[in-house]
C-alpha positions in Angstrom: 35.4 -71.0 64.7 33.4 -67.9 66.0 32.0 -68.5 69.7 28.5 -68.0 68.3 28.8 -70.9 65.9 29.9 -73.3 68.6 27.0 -75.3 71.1 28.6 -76.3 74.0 25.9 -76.7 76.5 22.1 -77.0 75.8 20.5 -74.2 74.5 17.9 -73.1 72.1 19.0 -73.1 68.6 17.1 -71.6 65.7 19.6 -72.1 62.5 17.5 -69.4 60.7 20.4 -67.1 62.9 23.0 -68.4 60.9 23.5 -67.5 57.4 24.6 -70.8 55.1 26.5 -68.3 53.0 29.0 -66.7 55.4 32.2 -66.7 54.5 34.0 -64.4 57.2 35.0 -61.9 54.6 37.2 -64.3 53.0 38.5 -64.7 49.4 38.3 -68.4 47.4 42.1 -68.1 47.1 42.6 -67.2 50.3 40.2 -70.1 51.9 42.5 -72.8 49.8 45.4 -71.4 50.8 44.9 -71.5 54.5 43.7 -74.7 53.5 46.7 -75.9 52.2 48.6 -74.9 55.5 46.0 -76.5 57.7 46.8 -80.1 55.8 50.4 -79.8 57.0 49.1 -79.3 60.7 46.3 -81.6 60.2 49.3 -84.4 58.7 51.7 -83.8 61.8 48.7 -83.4 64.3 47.5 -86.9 63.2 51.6 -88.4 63.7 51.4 -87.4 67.4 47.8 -89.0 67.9 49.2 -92.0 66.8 52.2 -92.1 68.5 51.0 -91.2 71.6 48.7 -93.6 71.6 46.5 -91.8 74.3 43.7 -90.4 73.1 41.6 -91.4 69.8 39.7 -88.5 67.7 36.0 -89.2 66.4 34.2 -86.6 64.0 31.0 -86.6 63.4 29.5 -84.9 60.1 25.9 -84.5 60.1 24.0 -82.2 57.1 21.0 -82.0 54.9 21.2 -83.9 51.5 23.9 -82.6 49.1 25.4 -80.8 52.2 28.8 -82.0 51.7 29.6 -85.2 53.9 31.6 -86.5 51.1 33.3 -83.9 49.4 34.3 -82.8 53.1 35.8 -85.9 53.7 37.6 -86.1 50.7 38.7 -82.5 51.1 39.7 -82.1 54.7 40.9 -85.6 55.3 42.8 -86.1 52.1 46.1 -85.9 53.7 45.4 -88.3 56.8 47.6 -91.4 56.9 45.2 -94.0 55.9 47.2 -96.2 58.3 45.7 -94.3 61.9 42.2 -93.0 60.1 38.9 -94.8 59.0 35.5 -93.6 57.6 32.1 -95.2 58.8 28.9 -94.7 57.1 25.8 -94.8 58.7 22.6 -95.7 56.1 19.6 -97.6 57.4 19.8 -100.3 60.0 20.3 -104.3 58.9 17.8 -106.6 60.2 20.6 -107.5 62.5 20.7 -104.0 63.9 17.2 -103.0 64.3 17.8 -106.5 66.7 19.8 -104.5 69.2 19.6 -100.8 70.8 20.2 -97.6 68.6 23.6 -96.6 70.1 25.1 -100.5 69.4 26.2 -100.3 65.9 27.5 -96.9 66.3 29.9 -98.2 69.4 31.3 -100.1 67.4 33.1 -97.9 64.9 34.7 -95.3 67.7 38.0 -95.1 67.6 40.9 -96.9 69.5 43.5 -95.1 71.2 46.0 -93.5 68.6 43.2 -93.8 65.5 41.0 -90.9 64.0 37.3 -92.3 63.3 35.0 -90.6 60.8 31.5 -90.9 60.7 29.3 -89.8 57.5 25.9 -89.4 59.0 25.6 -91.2 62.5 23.8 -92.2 65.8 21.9 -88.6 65.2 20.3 -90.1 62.2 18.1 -91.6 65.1 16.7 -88.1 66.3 16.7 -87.1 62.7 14.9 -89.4 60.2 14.0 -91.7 63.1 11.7 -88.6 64.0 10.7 -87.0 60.8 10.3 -90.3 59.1 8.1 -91.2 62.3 10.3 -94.6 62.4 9.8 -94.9 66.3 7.0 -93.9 68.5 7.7 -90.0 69.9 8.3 -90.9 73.4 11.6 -93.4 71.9 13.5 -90.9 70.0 12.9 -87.9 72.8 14.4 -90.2 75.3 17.6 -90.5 73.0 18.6 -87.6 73.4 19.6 -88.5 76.8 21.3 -91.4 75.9 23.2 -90.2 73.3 25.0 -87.7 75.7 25.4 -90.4 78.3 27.3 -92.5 75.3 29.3 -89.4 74.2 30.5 -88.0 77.9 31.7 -92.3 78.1 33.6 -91.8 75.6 34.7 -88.7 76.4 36.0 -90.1 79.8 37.7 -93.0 77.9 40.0 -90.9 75.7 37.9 -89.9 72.7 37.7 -86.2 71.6 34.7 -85.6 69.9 34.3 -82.8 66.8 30.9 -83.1 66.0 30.1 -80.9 62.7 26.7 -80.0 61.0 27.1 -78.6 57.8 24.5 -75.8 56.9 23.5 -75.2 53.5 20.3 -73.4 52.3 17.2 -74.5 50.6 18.1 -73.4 47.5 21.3 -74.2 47.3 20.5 -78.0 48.1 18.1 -77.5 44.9 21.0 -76.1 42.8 22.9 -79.4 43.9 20.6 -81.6 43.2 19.9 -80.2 39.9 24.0 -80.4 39.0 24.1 -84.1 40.0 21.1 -84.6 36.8 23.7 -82.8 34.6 26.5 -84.7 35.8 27.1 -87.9 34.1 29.9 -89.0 37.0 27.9 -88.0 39.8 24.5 -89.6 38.3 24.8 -92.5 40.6 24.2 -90.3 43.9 20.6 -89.4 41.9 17.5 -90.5 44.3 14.1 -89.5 44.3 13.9 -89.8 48.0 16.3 -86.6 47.9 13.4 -84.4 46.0 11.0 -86.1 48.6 12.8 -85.3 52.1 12.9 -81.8 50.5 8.9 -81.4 51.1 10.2 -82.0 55.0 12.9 -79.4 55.1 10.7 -77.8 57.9 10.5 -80.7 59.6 14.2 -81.7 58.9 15.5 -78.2 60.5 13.5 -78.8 63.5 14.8 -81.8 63.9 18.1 -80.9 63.3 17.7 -77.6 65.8 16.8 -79.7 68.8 19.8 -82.5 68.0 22.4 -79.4 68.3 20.9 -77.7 71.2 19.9 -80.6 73.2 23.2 -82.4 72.4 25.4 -79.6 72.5 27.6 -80.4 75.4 31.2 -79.3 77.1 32.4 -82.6 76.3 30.8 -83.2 72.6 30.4 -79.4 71.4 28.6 -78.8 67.8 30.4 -76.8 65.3 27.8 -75.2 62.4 29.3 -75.0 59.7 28.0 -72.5 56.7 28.3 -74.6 53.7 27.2 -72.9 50.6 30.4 -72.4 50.0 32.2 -75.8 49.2 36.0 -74.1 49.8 34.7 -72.2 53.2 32.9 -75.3 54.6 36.2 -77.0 53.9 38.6 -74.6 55.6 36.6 -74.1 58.6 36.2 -78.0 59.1 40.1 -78.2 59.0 40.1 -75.5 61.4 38.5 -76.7 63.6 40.1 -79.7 63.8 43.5 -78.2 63.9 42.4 -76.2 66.7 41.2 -79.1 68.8 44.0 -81.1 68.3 46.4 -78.4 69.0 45.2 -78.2 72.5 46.9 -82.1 73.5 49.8 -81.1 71.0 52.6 -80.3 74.2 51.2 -83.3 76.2 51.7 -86.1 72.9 55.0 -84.1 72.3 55.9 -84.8 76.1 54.8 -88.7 75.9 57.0 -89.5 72.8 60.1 -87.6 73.9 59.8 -89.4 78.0 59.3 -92.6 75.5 61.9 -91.9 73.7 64.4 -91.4 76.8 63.4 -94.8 77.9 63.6 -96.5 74.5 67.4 -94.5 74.2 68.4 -96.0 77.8 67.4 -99.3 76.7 69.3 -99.2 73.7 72.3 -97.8 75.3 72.5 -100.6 77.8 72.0 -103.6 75.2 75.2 -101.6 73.5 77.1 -102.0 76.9 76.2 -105.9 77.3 77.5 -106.2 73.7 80.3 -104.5 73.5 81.3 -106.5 77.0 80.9 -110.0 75.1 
């Protein structure tokens, strides 16, 4: 993903520098196809997580309403072994988790060693419609911005790489969305008015979502913007990303298995000897 699209340490962010409809010059046809290679990587990327055993994978997708959490999900992640992956949705709290701090019902779903987590929406809902929704008093959810880089350099330093992923879409496409759900008998069930009323906050919304990414864009738990008009583009960069990120620890899960391996070969070879000597 272009440097510029990347937050990696805190910074001002103003998302009205970032077109929603980008595309990189690319085709439809050309986006799936890379697509279609990426899920290969993405598949054998995945196998050596989960062999290794070393570090676990947690990506967070974060977007406006009708943004694309799902369909990105179902998209990018649709050749994950169901076996080492899992997806965690985050809607308003239970009784029971208003009961204990923000961050506690978002520790835990992280991963485990070995496993891929994914979260649809997440603890930035608590920055997000905590604030516009005026749920807590200002001086709580400017203090969480704090703690939710603490919790993310912890996990971090336990293992965890984090892909943290807001998808960008414009006001008028969310309308155009919104509008095709009405029309679309099987999709009728994601219908809300709260949707229609959250749009009178967009304002308020991209603010929001403006100081998330630059005060929680860190070297540890970098934000990737996404432009997301474009279902088939949002989708292939996502998958890029992810390929890219993974392919950094390829060489050292590649290493683990095969010295594994060796040992697991030696061990075999010696019960052959006590064996073959009875």
């Amino acid at each position: 993903m272009s440097s510029n699209r990347t937050i990696a340490a805190p910074r001002h962010v103003s998302l009205a520098k970032y077109d929603p409809s980008d595309t990189e010059g690319l085709t439809k046809d050309e986006g799936d196809a890379r697509l279609t290679e990426l899920h290969q990587r993405l598949t054998d990327l995945q196998a050596l997580l989960y062999g290794a055993g070393r570090q676990s994978v947690l990506i967070v997708l974060q977007g406006l309403d009708t943004a694309g959490k799902d369909g990105t999900i179902k998209h990018v992640m649709a050749q994950l072994n169901p076996i080492g992956c899992r997806v965690a949705s985050f809607k308003a709290p239970t009784e029971e988790e208003l009961r204990h701090d923000f961050l506690w019902r978002v520790h835990q779903q992280t991963p485990a060693h070995g496993m891929m987590a994914i979260f649809n929406r997440s603890h930035y809902e608590d920055v997000l419609v905590a604030r516009v929704q005026q749920l807590v008093a200002p001086d709580e959810w400017r203090a969480r911005y704090a703690e939710i880089n603490d919790f993310e350099r912890m996990l971090a330093r336990s293992g965890t790489m984090l892909l943290k992923f807001f998808l960008h879409i414009s006001k008028d496409e969310q309308r155009k969305r919104l509008l095709a759900r009405e029309q679309d008998p099987a999709k009728a069930w994601k219908l809300s008015v709260e949707d229609w009323k959250d749009r009178q906050h967009w304002d308020a919304y991209l603010a929001a979502y403006e100081d998330a990414l630059g005060r929680c864009g860190t070297e540890w738990a970098p934000w990737h913007i996404v432009p997301a008009n474009h279902k088939w583009y949002r989708n292939y960069v996502v998958a890029r990303t992810i390929v890219e990120q993974l392919a950094t620890r390829e060489h050292a899960w590649k290493d683990e298995l095969e010295a594994r391996g060796k040992v697991a070969l030696a061990t075999l070879r010696e019960a052959h000897v006590h064996e073959d000597e009875q």
